[in-house]
N, C-alpha and C positions, 0 to 999 in steps of 0.2 A: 371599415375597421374590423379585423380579423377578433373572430370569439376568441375567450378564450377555452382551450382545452376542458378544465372542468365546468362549464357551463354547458357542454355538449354531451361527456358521460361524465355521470357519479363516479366509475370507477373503472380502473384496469383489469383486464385476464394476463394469467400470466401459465401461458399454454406450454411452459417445457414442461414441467413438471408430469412425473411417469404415475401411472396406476401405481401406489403401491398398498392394498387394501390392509390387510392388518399388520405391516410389515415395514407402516408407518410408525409406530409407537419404537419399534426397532430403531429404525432411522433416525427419529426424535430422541431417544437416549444416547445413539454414537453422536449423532451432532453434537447434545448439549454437553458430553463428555470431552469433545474436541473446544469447543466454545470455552468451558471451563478449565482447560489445560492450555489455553491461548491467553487468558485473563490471569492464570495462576504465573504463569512461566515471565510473563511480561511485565507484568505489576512487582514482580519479588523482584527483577534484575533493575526497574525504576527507582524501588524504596533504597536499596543498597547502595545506588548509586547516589544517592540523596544523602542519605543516612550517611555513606562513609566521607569525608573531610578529603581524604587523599584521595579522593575517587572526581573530586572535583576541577576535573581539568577538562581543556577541550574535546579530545577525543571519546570521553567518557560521555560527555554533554550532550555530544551529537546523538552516540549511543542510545542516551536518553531520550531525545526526540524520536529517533529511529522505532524505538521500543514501544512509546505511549503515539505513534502513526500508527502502531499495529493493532494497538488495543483498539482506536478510532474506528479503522476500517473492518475490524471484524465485528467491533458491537452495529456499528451501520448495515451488516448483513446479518447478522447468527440470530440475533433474537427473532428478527424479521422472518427472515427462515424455519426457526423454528416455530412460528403461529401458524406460517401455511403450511408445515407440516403435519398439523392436528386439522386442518380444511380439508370439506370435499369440493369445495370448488376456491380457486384460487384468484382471489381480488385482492387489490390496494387501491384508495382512493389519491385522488392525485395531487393533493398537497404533502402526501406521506411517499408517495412515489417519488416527487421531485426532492423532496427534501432528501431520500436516501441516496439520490442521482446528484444531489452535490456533494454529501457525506463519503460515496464511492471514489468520486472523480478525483476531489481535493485528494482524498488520499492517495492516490497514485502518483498525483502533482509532488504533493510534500513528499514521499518514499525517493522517487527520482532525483529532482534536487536535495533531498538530507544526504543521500549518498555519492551525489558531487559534492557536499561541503567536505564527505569524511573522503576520498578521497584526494583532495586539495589539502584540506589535513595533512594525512600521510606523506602527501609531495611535500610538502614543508619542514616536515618533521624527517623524512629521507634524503633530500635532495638540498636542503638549505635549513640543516640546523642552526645554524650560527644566528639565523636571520628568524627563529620558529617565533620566538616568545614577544618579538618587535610586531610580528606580523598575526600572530595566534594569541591572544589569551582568554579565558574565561568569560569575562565579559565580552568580547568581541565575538567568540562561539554565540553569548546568547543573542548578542544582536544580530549577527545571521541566522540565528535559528529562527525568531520571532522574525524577520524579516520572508525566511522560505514560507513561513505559514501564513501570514500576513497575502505574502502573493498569491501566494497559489487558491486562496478564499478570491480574492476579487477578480483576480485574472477567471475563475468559472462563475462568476453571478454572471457575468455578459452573455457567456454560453446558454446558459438557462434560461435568462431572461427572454432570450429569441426564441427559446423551447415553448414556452410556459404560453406564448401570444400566437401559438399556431391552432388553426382550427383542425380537427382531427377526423378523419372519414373512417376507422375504427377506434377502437382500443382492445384489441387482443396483441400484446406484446409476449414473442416467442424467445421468452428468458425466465430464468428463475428469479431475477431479482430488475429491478427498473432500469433500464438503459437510455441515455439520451438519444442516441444514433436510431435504435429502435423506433422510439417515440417520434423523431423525426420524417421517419420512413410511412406513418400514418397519416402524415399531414395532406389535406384535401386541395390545397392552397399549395404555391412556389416554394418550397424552402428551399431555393439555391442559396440563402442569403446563409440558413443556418447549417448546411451541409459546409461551404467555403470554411466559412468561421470553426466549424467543428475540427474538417482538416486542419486548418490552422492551430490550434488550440491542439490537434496531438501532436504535431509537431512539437510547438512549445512546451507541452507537455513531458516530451520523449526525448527529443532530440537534443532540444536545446541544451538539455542537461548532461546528456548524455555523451554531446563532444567535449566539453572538459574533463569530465569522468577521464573518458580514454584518453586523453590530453594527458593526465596527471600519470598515468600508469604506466605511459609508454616511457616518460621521464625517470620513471621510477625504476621501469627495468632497464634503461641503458645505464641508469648509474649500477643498478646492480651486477651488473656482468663485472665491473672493473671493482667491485670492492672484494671485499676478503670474505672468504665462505661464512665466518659469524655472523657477520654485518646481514649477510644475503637470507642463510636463515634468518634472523631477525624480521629484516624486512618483508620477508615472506609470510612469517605469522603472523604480522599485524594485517597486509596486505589481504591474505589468502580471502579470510572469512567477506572480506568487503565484496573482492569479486565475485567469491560463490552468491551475495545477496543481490550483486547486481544482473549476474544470468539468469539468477532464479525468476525474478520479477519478473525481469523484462522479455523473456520467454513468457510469461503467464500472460502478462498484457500485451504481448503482440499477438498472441493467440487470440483471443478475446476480442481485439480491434479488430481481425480480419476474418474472422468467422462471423462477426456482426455485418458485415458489409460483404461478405460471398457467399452461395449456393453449399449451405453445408449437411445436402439429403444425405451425401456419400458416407457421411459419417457415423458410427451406431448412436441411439440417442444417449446411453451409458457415457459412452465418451466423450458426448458433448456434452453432458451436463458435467462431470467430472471436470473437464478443462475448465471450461466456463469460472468453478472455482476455486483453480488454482492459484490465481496468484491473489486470491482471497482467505488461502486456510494455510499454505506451506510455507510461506513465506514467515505470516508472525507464527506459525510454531516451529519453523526451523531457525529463524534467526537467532531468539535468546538461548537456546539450545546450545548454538555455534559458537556464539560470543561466548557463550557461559564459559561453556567448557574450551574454546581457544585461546582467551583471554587471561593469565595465570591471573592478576589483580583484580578480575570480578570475580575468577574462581576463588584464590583466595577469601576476598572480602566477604562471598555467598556463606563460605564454609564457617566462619569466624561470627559471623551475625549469626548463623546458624545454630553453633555450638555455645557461644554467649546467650542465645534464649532457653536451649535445652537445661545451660547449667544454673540460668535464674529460675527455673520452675524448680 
């Protein structure tokens, strides 16, 4: 019967992390500035949407999901980040390590599939109006939304659970924050079982969602070539912003996947710790940015909530 992992060390290294002697506290103020403009930008575009009546339809809902994914995976990294930024030596113990290793994962899970939902969306609302409100309504947003979150929590305890039962011939893991693949890569014992399973699991992670995404879009522009230049504007602006979140992502996590799994000396350590997190920091503070400002009715409704609390003080 294989140990487990913390019966063998107390705790994880987490060996990226660069000298940065007094130049820490620097660092610790931009993070928690960026932390706080991540929490600030995301949580006002949630309340609004909550808050406003007319704001409660599907498209808006998914929004909503999409928005409070973001806050998820950045409070699972930024606080974290910022206590080993005040350390000189950089440990996590490893119920706090896996815990933030399911926190990470799910969230990429749900990012991926919320933005095939909003995508299907669009196809519906582009491509077969007639048929949106039969096949789309509020309700039915929420029960796809709780349903993407629902999955993508159970579909990664299996992943973990094969993690968590391996016995481990180090623990210095070379990342700034807990990696499953990583931690895999320590194991003293066979883990073909959880390497299989893991490729599997980005798969369904990536892919799976990933082909209806482009399914929906490629539908999307062959109807738009045949409509009339307003319709196509149109479709374009609601469109646009989805696909900028969906290159943005899925650039950062396939980065991430494949630098955890290749020979990445060639690289400077700056820009390996830099990518590493990106599709951890750009993501939720460009998203609400995009929508805000591409979306006239959450612009609107920003400005209006806005100027309603200015004129009640």
């Amino acid at each position: 019967m294989p140990l487990n992992s913390s019966s063998v060390f107390s705790y994880f290294v987490l060996a990226a992390y660069l000298p940065a002697g007094n130049l820490r506290y620097l660092c610790f103020a931009a993070t928690a500035l960026l932390y706080g403009a991540i929490v600030l930008l995301n949580s006002s575009i949630i309340a609004v949407i909550c808050l406003r009546r007319s704001l409660h339809r599907p498209v808006y809902l998914f929004l909503c999901s999409l928005f409070a994914n973001e806050l998820y995976g950045s409070t699972a990294l930024f606080p974290f980040l910022l206590l080993q930024l005040l350390q000189e030596l950089h440990t996590v113990t490893p119920p706090l390590c896996f815990l933030q290793i399911f926190c990470l994962y799910t969230y990429a899970q749900v990012e991926f599939c919320n933005l095939a939902l909003m995508s299907y969306d669009r196809y519906l609302a582009i491509c077969c109006p007639l048929l949106y409100n039969s096949h789309m309504s509020p309700s039915k947003a929420l029960v796809f939304i709780a349903a993407v979150w629902c999955y993508s929590f159970l579909k990664f305890v299996v992943t973990l659970s094969l993690n968590v039962r391996l016995r481990l011939c180090s623990n210095v893991i070379d990342s700034l924050y807990c990696h499953n693949y990583l931690i895999a890569k320590l194991a003293c014992t066979d883990a073909t079982v959880n390497n299989v399973y893991g490729l599997v699991g980005t798969v369904l992670t990536v892919l799976v969602p990933l082909a209806p995404t482009v399914v929906s879009y490629l539908r999307i522009l062959r109807v738009c070539r045949s409509a009339s230049p307003g319709a196509r504007r149109k479709a374009v602006g609601t469109c646009a912003p989805q696909l900028v979140s969906l290159l943005n992502f899925s650039f950062g996590c396939c980065f991430e996947i494949l630098q955890s799994r290749f020979d990445r000396a060639a690289l400077p350590a700056g820009l390996r710790v830099a990518l590493s997190l990106y599709f951890l920091l750009i993501p939720p503070l460009l998203n609400p940015l995009m929508y805000g400002l591409q979306m006239s009715h959450i612009r609107w409704s920003c400005k209006e909530v806005l100027l309603r609390r200015v004129g009640t003080k």
